[in-house]
py3Dmol code that shows the C-alpha trace and the ligand (Angstrom):
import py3Dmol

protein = """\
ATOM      1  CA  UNK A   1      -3.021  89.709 151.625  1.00  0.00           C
ATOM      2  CA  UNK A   2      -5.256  92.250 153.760  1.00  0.00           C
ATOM      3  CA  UNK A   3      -5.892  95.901 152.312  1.00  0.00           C
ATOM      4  CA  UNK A   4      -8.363  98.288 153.913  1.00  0.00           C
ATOM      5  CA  UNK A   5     -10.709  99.309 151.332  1.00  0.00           C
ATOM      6  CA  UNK A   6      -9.697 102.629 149.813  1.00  0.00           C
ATOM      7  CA  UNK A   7      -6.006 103.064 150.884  1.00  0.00           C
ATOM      8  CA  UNK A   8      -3.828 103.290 148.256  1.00  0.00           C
ATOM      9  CA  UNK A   9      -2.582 100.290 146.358  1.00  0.00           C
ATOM     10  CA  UNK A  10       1.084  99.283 145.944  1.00  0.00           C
ATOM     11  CA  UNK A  11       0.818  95.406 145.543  1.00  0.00           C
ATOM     12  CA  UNK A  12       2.410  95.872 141.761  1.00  0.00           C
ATOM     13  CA  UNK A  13       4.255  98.441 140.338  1.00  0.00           C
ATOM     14  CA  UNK A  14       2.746  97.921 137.060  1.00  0.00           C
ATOM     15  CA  UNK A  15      -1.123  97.124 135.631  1.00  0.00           C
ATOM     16  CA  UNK A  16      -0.795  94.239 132.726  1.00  0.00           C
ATOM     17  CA  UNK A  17      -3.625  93.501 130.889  1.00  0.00           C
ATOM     18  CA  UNK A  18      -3.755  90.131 129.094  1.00  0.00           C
ATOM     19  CA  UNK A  19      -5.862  89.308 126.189  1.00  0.00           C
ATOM     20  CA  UNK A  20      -8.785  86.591 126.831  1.00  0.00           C
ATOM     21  CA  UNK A  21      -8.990  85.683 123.511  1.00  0.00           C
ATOM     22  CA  UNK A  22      -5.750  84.411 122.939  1.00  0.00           C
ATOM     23  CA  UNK A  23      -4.458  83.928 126.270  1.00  0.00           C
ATOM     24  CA  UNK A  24      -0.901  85.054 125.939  1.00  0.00           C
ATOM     25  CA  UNK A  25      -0.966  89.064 124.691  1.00  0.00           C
ATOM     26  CA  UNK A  26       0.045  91.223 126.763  1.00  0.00           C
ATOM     27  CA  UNK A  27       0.297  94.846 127.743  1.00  0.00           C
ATOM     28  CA  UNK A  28       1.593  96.506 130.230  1.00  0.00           C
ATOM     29  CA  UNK A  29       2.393 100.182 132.169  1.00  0.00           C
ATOM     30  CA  UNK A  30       2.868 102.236 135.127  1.00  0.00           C
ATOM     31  CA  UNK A  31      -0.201 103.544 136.135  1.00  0.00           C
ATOM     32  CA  UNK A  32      -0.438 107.640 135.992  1.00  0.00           C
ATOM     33  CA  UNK A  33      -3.512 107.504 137.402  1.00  0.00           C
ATOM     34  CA  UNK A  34      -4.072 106.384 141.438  1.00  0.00           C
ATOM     35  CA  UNK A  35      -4.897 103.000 142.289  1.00  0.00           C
ATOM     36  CA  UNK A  36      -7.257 102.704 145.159  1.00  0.00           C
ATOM     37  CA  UNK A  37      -7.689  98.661 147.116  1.00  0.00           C
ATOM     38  CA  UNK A  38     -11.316  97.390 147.583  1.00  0.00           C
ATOM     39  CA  UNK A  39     -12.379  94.095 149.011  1.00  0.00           C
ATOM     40  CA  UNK A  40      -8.942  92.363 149.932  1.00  0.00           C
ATOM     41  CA  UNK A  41     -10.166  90.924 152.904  1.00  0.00           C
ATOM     42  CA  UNK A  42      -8.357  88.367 155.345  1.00  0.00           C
ATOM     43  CA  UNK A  43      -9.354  86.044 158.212  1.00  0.00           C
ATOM     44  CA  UNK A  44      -9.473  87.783 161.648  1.00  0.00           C
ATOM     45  CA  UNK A  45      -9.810  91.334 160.221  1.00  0.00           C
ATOM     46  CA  UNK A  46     -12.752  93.026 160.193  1.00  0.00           C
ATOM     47  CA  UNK A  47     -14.873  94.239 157.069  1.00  0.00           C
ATOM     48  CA  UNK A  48     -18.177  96.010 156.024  1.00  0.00           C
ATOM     49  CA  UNK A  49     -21.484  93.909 155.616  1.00  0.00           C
ATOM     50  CA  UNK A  50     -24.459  94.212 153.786  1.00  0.00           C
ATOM     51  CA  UNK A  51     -26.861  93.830 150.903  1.00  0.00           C
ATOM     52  CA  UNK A  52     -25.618  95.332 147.473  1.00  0.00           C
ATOM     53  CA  UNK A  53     -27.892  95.645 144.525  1.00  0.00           C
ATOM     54  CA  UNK A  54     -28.192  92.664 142.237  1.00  0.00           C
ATOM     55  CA  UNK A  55     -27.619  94.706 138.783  1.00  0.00           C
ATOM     56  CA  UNK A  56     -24.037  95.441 140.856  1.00  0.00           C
ATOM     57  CA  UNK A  57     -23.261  92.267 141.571  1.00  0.00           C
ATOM     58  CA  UNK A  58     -24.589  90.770 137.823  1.00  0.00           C
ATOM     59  CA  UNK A  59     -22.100  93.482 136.305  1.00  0.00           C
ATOM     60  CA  UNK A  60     -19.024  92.830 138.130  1.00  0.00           C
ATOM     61  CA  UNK A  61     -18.872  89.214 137.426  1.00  0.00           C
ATOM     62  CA  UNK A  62     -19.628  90.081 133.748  1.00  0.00           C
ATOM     63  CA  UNK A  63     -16.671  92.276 133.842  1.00  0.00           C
ATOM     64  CA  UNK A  64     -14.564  89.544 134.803  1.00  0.00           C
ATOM     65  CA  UNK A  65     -15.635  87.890 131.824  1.00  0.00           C
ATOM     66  CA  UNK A  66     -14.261  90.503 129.908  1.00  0.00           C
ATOM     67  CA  UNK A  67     -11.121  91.837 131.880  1.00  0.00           C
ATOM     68  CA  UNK A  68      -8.395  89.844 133.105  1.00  0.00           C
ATOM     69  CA  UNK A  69      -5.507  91.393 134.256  1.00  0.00           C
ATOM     70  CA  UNK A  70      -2.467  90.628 136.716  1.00  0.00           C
ATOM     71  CA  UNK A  71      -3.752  87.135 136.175  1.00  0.00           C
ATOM     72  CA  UNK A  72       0.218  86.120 135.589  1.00  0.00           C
ATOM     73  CA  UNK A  73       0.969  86.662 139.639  1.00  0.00           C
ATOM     74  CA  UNK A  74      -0.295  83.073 141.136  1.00  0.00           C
ATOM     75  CA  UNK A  75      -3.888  82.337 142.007  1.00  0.00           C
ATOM     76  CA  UNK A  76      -4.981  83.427 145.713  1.00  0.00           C
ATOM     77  CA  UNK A  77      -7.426  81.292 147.913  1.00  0.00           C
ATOM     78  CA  UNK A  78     -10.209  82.593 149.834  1.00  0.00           C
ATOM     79  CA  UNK A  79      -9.329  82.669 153.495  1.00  0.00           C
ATOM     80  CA  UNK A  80     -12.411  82.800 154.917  1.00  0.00           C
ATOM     81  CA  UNK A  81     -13.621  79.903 153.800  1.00  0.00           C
ATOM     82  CA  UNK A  82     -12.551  76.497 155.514  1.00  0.00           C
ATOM     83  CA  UNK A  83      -9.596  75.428 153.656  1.00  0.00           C
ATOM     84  CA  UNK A  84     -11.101  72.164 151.849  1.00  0.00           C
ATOM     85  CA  UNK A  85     -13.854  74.569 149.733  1.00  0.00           C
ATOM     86  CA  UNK A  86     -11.889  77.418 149.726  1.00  0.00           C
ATOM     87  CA  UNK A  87     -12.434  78.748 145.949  1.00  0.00           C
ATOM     88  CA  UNK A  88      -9.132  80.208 143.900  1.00  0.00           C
ATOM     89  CA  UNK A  89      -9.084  83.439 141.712  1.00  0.00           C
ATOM     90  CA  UNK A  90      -6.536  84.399 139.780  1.00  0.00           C
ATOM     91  CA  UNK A  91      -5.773  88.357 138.904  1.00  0.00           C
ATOM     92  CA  UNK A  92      -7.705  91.572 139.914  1.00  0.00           C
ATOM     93  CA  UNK A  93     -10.217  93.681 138.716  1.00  0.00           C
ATOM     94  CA  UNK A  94      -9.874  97.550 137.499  1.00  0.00           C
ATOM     95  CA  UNK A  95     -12.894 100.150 137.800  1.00  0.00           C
ATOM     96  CA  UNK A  96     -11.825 103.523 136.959  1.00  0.00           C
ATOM     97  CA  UNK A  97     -13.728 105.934 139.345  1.00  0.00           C
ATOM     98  CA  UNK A  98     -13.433 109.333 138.993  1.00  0.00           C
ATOM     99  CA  UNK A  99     -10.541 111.912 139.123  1.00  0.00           C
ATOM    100  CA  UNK A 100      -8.635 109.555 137.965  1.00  0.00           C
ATOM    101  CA  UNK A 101      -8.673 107.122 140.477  1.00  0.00           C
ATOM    102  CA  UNK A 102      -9.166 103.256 139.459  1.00  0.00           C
ATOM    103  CA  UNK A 103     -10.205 100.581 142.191  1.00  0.00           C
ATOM    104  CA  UNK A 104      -8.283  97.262 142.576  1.00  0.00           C
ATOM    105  CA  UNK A 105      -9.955  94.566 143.338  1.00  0.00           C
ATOM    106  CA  UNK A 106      -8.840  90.962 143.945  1.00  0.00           C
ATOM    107  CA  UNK A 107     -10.232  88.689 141.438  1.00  0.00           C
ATOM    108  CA  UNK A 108     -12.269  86.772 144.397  1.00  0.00           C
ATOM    109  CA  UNK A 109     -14.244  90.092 145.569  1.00  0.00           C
ATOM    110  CA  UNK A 110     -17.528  88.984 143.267  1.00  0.00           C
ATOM    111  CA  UNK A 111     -17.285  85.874 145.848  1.00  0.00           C
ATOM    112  CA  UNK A 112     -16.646  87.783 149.027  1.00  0.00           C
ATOM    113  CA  UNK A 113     -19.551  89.437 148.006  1.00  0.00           C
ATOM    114  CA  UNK A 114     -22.017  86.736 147.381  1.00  0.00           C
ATOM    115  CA  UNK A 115     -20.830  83.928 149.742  1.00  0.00           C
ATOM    116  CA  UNK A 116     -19.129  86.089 152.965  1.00  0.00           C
ATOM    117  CA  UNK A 117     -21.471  88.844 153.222  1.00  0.00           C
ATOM    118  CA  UNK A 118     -18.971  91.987 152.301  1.00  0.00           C
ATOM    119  CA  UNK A 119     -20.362  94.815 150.999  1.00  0.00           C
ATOM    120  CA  UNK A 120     -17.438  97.102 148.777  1.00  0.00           C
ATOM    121  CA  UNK A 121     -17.937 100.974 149.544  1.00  0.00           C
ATOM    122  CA  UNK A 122     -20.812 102.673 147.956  1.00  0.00           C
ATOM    123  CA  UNK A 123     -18.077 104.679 145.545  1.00  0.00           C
ATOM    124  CA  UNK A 124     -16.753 101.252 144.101  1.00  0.00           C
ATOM    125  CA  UNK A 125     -20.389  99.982 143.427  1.00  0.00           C
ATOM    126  CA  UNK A 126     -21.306 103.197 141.856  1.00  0.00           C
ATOM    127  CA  UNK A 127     -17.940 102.786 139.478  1.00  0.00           C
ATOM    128  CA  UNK A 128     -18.876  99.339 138.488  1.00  0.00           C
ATOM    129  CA  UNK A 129     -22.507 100.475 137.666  1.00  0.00           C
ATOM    130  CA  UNK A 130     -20.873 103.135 135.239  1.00  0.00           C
ATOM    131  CA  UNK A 131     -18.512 100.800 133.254  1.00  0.00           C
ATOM    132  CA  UNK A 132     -19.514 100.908 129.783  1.00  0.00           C
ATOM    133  CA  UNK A 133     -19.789  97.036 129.156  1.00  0.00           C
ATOM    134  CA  UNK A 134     -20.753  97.055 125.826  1.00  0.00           C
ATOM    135  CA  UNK A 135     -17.768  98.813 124.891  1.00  0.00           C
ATOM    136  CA  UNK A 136     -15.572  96.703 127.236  1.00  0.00           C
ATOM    137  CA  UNK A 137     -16.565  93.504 125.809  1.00  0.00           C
ATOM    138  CA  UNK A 138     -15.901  95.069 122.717  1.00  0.00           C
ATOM    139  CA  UNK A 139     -12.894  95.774 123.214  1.00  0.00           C
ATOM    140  CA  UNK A 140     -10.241  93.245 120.427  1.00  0.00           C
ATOM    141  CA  UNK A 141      -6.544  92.752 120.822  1.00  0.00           C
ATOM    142  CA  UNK A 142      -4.630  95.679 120.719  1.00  0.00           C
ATOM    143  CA  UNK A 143      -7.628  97.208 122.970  1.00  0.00           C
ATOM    144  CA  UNK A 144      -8.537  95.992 126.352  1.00  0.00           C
ATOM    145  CA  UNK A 145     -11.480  96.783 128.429  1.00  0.00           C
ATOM    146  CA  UNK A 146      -9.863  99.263 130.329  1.00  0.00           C
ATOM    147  CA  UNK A 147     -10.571 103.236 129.091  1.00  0.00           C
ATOM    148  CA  UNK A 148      -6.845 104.503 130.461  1.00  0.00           C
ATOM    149  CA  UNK A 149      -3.821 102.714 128.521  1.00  0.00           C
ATOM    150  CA  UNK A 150      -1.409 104.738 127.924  1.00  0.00           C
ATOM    151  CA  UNK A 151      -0.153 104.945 124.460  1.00  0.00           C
ATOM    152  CA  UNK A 152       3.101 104.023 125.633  1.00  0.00           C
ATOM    153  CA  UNK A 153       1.995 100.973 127.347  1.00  0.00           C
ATOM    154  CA  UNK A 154       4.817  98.317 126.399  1.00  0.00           C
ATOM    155  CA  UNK A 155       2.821  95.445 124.320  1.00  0.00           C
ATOM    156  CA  UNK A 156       4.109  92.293 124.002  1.00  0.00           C
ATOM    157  CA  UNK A 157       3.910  88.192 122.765  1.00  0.00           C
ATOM    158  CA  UNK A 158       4.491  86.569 125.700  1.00  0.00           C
TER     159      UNK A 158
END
"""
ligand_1 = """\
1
ZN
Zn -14.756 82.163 150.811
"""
view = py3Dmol.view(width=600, height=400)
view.addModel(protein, "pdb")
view.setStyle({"model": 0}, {"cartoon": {"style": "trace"}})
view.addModel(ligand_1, "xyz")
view.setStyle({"model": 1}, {"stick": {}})
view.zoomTo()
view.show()
């Protein structure tokens, strides 16, 4: 799958959001707000390089500790590395940015990152620097660690 970073995201209709704790609640919407890609990159296409600051880099994996969502779509492998130590990552990533706008990011961007050298654009680095962690990894079952479910977000038992 190959996105360029910022054009708009239509991969899923819908943003699901599964519990970590126990694995197998579930919620669910269509998004009102705009979904933006960042860092789906692909063998043979070209993408932006460079350093990014550490505390960015420290805070999007802990994210991922906290947020999993779309994880229920089949894990992707990294194409860019040869195909014997390619790592998997299952689901994406949401930063809400402003006006609402949220990025989407494949799980495996915190490795594109660290082991191939991309650098995300300076908007989505600035968006993971303002996620309220705390409160994210705060967040219990029927609250994710997302700010923008709806209240009408289907919940379910899977
Ligand atoms: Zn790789």
């Amino acid at each position: 799958m190959f996105y360029r970073d910022l054009s708009k995201y239509d991969y899923q209709d819908e943003d699901t959001f599964t519990d970590r704790e126990s694995g197998f609640y579930a919620l669910w919407y269509r998004p009102a707000y705009s979904r933006l890609n960042v860092g789906w990159l692909k063998a043979g296409k070209p993408y932006s390089t460079g350093t990014v600051p550490t505390a960015f880099v420290e805070k999007l994996k802990a994210v991922q500790q906290v947020q999993w969502m779309n994880v229920c779509l089949g894990a992707h492998e990294c194409d860019l590395c040869p195909e014997d130590k390619a790592p998997e990552g299952n689901g994406e990533v949401r930063i809400p940015g402003e006006h609402g706008i949220a990025y989407a990011a494949p799980f495996l961007i915190t490795h594109y990152i660290t082991d191939h050298g991309y650098r995300p654009p300076q908007v989505f680095i600035d968006a993971v620097l303002a996620v309220d962690l705390d409160a994210w990894a705060a967040a219990r079952w029927p609250d994710v660690p997302f700010p923008w479910i709806p209240d009408d977000a289907e919940r379910m038992l899977q």
